[in-house]
C-alpha positions as CSV (number, residue, x, y, z in Angstrom):
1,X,108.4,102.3,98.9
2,X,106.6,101.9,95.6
3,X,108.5,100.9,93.0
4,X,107.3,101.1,89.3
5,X,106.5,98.2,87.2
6,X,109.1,98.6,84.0
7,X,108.2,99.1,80.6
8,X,109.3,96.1,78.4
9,X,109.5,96.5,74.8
10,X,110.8,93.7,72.2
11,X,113.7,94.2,70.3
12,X,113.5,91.0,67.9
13,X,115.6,87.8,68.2
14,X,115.5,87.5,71.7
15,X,116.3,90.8,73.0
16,X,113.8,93.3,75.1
17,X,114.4,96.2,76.7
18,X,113.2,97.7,80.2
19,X,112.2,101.2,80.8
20,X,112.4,102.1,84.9
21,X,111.4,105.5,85.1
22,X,112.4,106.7,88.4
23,X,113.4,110.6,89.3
24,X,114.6,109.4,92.8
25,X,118.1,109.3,91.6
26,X,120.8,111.9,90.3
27,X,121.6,109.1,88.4
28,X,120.9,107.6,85.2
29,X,122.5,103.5,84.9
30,X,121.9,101.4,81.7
31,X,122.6,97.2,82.1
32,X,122.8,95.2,79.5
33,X,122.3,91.5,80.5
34,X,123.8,88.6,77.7
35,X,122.6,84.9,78.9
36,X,124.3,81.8,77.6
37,X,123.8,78.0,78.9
38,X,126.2,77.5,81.5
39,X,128.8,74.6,80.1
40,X,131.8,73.7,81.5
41,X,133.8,74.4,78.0
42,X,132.4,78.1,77.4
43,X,132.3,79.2,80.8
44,X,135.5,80.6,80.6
45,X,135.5,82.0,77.4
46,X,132.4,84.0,77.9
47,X,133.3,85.3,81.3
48,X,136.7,86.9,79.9
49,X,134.6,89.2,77.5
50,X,132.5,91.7,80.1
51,X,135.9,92.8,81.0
52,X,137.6,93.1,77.5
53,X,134.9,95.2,76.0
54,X,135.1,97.6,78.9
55,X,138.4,97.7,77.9
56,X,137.7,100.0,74.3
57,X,135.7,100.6,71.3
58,X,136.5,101.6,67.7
59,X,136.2,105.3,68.5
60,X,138.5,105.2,71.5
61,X,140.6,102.4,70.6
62,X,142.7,102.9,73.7
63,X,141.9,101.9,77.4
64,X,143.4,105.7,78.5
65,X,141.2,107.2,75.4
66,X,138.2,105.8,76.7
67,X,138.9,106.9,80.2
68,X,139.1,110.1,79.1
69,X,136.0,110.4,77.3
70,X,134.5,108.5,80.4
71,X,135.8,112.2,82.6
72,X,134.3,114.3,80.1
73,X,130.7,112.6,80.6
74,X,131.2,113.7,84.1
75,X,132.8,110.8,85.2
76,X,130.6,107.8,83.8
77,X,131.3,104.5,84.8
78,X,131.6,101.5,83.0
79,X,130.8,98.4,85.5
80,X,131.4,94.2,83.9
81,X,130.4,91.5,85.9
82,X,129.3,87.7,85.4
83,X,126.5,86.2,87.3
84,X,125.0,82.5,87.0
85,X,121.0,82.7,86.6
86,X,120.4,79.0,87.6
87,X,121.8,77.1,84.6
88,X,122.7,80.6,82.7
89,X,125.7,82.6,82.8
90,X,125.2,86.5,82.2
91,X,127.5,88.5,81.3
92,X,127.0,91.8,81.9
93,X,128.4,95.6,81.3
94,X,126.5,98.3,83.1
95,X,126.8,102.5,82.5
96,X,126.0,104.6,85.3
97,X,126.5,108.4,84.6
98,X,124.7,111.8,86.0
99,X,121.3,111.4,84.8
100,X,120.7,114.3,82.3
101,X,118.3,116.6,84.5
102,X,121.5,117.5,86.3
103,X,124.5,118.1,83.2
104,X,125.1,121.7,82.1
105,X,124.3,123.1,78.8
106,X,121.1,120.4,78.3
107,X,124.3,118.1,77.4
108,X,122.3,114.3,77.1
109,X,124.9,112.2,78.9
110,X,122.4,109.2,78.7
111,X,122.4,109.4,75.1
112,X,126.4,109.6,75.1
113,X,127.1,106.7,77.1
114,X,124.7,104.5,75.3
115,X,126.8,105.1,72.2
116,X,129.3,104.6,74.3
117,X,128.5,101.2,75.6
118,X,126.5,100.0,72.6
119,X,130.4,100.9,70.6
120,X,132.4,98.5,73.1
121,X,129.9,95.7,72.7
122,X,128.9,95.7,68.8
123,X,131.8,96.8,67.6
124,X,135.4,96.3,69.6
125,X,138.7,97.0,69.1
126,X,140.4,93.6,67.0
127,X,143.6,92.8,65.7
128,X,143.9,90.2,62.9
129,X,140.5,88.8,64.1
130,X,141.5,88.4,67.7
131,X,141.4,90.5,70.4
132,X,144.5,92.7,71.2
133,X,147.2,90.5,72.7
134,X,148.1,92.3,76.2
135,X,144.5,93.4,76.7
136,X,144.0,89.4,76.8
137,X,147.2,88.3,78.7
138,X,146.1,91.0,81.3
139,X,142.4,90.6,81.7
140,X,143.3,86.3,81.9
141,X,145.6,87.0,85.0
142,X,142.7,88.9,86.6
143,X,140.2,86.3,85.8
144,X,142.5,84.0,86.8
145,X,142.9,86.0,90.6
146,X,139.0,86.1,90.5
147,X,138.9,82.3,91.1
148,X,141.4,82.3,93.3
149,X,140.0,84.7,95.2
150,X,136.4,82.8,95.3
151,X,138.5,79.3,96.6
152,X,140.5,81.4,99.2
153,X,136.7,82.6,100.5
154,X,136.8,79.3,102.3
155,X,132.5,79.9,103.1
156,X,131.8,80.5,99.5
157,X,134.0,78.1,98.4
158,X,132.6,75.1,100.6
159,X,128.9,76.2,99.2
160,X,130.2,75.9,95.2
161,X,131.7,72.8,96.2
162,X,128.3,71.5,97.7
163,X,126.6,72.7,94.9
164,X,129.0,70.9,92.2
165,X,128.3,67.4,94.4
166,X,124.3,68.1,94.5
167,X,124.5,69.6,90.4
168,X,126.4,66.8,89.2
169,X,126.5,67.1,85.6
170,X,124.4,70.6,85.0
171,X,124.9,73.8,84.8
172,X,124.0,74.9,87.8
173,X,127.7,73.1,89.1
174,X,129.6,75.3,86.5
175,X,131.8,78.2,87.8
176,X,130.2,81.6,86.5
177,X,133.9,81.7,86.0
178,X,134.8,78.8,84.7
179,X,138.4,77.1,85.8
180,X,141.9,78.4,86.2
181,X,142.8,76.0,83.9
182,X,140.6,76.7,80.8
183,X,141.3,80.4,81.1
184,X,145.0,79.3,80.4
185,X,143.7,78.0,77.1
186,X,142.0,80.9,76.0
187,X,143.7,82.9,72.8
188,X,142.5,86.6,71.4
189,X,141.0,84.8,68.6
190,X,138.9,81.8,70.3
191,X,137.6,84.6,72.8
192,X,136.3,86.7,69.6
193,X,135.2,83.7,68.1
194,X,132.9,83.6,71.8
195,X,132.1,86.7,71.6
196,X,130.8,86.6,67.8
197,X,128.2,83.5,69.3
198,X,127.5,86.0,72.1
199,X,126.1,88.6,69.8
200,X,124.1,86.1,67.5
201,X,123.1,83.9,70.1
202,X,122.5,85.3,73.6
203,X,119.3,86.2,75.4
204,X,120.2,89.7,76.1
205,X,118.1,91.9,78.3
206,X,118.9,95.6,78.6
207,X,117.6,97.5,81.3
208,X,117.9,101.1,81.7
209,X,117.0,103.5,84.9
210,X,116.3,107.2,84.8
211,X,114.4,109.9,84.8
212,X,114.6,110.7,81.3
213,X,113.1,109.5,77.8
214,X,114.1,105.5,77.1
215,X,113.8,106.4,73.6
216,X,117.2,107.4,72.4
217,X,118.8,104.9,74.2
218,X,116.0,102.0,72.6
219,X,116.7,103.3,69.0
220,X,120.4,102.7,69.5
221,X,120.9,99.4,71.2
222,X,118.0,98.4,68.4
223,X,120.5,99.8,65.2
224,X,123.2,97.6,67.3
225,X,121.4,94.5,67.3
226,X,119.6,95.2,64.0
227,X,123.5,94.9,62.2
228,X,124.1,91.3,63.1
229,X,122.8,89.1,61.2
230,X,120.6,85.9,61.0
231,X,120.6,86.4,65.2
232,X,118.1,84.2,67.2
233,X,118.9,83.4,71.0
234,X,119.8,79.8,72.2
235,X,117.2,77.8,74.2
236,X,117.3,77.2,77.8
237,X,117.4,74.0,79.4
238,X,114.6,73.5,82.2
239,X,116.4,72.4,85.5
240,X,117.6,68.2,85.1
241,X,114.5,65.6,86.8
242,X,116.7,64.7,90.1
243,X,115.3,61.9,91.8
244,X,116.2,61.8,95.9
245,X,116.3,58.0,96.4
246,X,119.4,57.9,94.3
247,X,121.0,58.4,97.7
248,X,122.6,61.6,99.7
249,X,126.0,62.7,98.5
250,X,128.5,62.9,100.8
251,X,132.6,64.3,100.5
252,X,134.8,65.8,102.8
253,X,137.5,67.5,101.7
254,X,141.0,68.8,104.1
255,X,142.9,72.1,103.6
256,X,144.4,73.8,106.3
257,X,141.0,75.8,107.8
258,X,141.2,76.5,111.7
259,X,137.2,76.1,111.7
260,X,135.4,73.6,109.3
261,X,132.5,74.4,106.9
262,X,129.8,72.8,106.8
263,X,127.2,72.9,103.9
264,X,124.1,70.7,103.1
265,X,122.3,70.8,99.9
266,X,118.4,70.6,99.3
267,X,116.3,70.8,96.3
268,X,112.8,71.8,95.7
269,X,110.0,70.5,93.6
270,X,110.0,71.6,90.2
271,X,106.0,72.4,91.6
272,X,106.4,74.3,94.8
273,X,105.1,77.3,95.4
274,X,107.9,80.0,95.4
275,X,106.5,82.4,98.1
276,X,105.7,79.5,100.5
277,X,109.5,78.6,100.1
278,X,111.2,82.0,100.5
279,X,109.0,82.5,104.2
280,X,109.9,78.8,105.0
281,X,113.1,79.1,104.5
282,X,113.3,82.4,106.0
283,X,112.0,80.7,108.7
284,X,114.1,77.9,108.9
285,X,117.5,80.2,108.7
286,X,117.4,83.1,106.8
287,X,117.4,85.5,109.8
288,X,119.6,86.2,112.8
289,X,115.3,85.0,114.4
290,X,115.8,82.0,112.7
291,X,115.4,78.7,114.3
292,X,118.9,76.7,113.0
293,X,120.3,80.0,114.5
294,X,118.1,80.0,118.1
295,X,118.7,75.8,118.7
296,X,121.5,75.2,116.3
297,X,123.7,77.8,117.0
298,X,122.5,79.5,120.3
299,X,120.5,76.5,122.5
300,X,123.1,74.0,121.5
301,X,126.3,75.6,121.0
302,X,127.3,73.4,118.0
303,X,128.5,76.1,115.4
304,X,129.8,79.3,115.0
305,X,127.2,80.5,112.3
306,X,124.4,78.3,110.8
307,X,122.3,79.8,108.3
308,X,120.0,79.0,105.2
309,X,119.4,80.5,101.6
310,X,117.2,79.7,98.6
311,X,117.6,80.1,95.2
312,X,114.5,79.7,93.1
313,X,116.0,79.7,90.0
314,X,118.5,76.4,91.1
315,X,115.8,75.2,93.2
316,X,118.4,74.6,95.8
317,X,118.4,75.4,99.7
318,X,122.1,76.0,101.2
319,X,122.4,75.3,104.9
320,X,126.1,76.4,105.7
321,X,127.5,76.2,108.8
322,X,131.0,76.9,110.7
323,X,131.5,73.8,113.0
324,X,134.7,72.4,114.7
325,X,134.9,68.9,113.5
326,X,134.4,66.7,116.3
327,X,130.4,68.5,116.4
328,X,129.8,68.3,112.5
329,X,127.6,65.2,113.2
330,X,125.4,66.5,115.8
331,X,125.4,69.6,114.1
332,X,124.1,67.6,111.0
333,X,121.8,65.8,113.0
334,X,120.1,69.0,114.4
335,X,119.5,71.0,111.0
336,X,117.6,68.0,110.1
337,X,116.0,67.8,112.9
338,X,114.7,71.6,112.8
339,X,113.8,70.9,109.0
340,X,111.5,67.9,110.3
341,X,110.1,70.2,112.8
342,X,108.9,72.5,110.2
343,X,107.2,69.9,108.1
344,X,105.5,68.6,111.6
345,X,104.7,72.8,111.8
346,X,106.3,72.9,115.2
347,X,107.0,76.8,115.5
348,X,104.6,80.0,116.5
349,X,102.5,82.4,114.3
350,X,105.3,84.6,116.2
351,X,108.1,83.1,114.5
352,X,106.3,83.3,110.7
353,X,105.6,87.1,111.3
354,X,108.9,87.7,112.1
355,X,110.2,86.0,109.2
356,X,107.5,87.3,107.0
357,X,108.9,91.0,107.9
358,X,112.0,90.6,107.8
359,X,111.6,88.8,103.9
360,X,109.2,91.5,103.4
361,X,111.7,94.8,104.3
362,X,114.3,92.8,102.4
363,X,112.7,93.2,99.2
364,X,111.6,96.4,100.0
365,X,115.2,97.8,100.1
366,X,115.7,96.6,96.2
367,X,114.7,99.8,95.0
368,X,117.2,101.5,97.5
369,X,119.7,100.8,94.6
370,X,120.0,101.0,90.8
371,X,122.2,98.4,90.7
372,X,119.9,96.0,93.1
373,X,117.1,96.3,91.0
374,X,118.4,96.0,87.4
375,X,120.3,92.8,88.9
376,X,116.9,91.6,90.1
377,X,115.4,92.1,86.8
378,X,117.9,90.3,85.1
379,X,117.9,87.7,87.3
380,X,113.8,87.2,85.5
381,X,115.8,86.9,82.1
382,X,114.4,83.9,81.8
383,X,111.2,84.0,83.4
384,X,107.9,84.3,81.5
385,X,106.7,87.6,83.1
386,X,108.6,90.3,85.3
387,X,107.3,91.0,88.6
388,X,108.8,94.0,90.7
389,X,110.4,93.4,94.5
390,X,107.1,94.9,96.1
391,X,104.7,92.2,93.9
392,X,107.3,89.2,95.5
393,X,106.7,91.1,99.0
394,X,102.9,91.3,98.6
395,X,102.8,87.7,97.9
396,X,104.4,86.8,100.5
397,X,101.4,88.6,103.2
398,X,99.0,85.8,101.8
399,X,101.5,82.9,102.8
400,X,99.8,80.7,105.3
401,X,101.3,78.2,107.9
402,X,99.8,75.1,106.0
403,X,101.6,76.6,102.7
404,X,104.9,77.0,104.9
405,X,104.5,73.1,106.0
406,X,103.6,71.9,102.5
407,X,106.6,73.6,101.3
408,X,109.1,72.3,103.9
409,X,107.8,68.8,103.2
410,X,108.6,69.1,99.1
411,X,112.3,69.7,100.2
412,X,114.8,66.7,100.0
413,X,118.3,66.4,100.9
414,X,120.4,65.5,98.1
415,X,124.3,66.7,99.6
416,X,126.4,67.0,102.3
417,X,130.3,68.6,101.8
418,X,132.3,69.4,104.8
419,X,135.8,71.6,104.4
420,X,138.0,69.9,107.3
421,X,141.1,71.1,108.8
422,X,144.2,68.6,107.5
423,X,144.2,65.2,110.2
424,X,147.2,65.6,112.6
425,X,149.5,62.3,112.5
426,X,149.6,61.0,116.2
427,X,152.0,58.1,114.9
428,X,155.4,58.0,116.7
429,X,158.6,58.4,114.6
């Protein structure tokens, strides 16, 4: 499916705005994207204030005010999240309402909502220069059960915890989050204080998908940013020079998990090619054709899943596993081992194809959503030019096996973190 390069317009001070005109869907959804450095002593503070602002505005200073006015716009939807873009944290608050071709009366929902939205981020409901104090209490205690949550996901927990050990000291190892225990810290008036360095100095890209005219919702976000003063965005930190011969990491930590996880981290040369990486690692364990999951998995037995992922923007591979304890180290043992065979380029023009379309159809589905395609533009934030999912696909058809095997061979293994089961005490009493 074709899917339309945006149309990217500057807004000044580190802002720019993407047009996707698309009359596919009956809806219309408007993201806007606020990137910060990812630091240990923010990463709270910032994450809380998606979920405040959804919360009110000055024209409906009341969470059941706002709902309402939400109903009349024919049900919109107000949607906050946090993401990390490799050593950024976005916070983001997304409208999604009927897209205007569809509302009775010519009525310009679109137009609505992005008063709406552009109200409860420019200009939220405060008390005494803080945020209101049981809007804060409330949205801390649901922060608070969203890392819980993420450490009781014992998979996605193990895979943080390998990238904290391999991350050591960047942002990339920072929570989107943050910790339980700096969101106990956090007051109505240190998270306004956040949100005032949000506004002035955040990267903020704002994306908006629909049928109809950009241009009303441009000239408003523009009068919103245009009313704070002196901003300019932060910089961004290029990912930390990480030398491999400083040794592989290695921890083990014991809850009480029936089945052990197993994670080993890898990082890529600042200088690989990116296409080359995604089909190697594709091939290496991003699909149920993979090889960890034919010899690792299905030929040896050793695991209960093995699988691989890639993040360019970390320039990180994940190779998670679920492994009963006493196999870990032949489990270990083979994932290197089918690494080392791809760098030798021991595997079939049959095996790249099927990996090739499987990565392929996988970025063809972005434009399936509205909400996986503004989150894959704003995961380019930071990039110096915006390529749509069916460019990343087409480069991907010119990948050759000598580019797969030079990529392999520019991935080193920096970490290894295993999530145990607790030992059992054979000592007699």
């Amino acid at each position: 499916m074709k899917i339309l390069q945006p149309i990217t317009r500057p807004m000044g001070g580190g802002a720019e705005f993407l047009y996707i005109k698309d009359d596919r869907f009956k809806t219309a959804r408007l993201t806007v994207a606020m990137l910060l450095p990812l630091q240990e002593q923010t990463a709270s503070s910032n994450a809380i204030l998606p979920f405040l602002l959804r919360r009110s505005c000055s024209d409906y200073p009341q969470f059941a005010q706002l709902q309402r006015r939400l109903n009349e716009l024919y049900g919109a939807r107000i949607i906050p999240d946090v993401i990390r873009i490799g050593n950024a944290q976005a916070m983001m608050l997304s409208a999604v309402s009927i897209d205007d071709r569809f509302a009775l009366n010519n009525e310009k929902v679109a137009r609505s909502c992005a008063e709406l939205l552009c109200s409860m981020i420019f200009q939220p409901v405060l008390h005494d220069g803080g945020f209101p104090d049981e809007d804060t209490e409330q949205e801390k205690r649901c922060l608070i059960e969203l890392i819980k949550s993420e450490i009781n996901e014992k998979r996605l927990y193990a895979r943080h915890r390998c990238e904290q050990i391999l991350f050591e000291g960047e942002g990339y190892a920072v929570n989107r989050y943050g910790t339980i225990g700096e969101v106990d810290k956090l007051t109505p008036k240190t998270i306004a204080a956040a949100w005032s360095n949000l506004l002035k100095t955040a990267k903020i890209r704002i994306i908006y998908h629909s049928a109809g005219s950009s241009e009303p919702v441009f000239e408003i976000f523009k009068a919103g940013l245009d009313s704070i003063d002196s901003r300019q965005s932060v910089s961004f930190a290029q990912a930390a020079d990480w030398d491999s011969f400083n040794g592989i990491k290695e921890v083990v930590e014991r809850m009480g998990v029936n089945q052990s996880k197993l994670v080993m981290g890898f990082r890529t040369e600042k200088t690989v090619n990116i296409p080359s990486v995604r089909l190697m690692n594709s091939l290496l364990g991003g699909t149920p054709h993979s090889l960890l999951f034919k010899n690792v998995r299905e030929r040896l037995g050793l695991c209960y899943y093995c699988a691989s992922s890639f993040d360019r923007l970390g320039g990180v591979i994940l190779v998670d596993s679920g492994v009963d304890e006493q196999n870990a180290q032949k489990a270990k043992e083979e994932i290197l081992r089918q690494l080392d065979a791809v760098c030798r380029g021991e595997f079939s023009q049959e095996e790249i194809e099927s990996a090739r379309r499987s990565l392929i159809n996988q970025f063809r589905t972005y434009g399936d959503l509205q909400s996986s395609l503004a989150n894959w533009y704003v995961g380019q934030s930071l990039d110096k030019k915006t390529d749509t999912p069916e460019q990343a696909a087409r480069e991907l058809e010119s990948v050759t096996r000598d580019d797969i095997i030079n990529a392999a061979r520019q991935v080193k293994y920096g970490a290894v973190y295993m999530l145990a089961g607790e030992e059992v005490d054979h000592a007699e009493n």
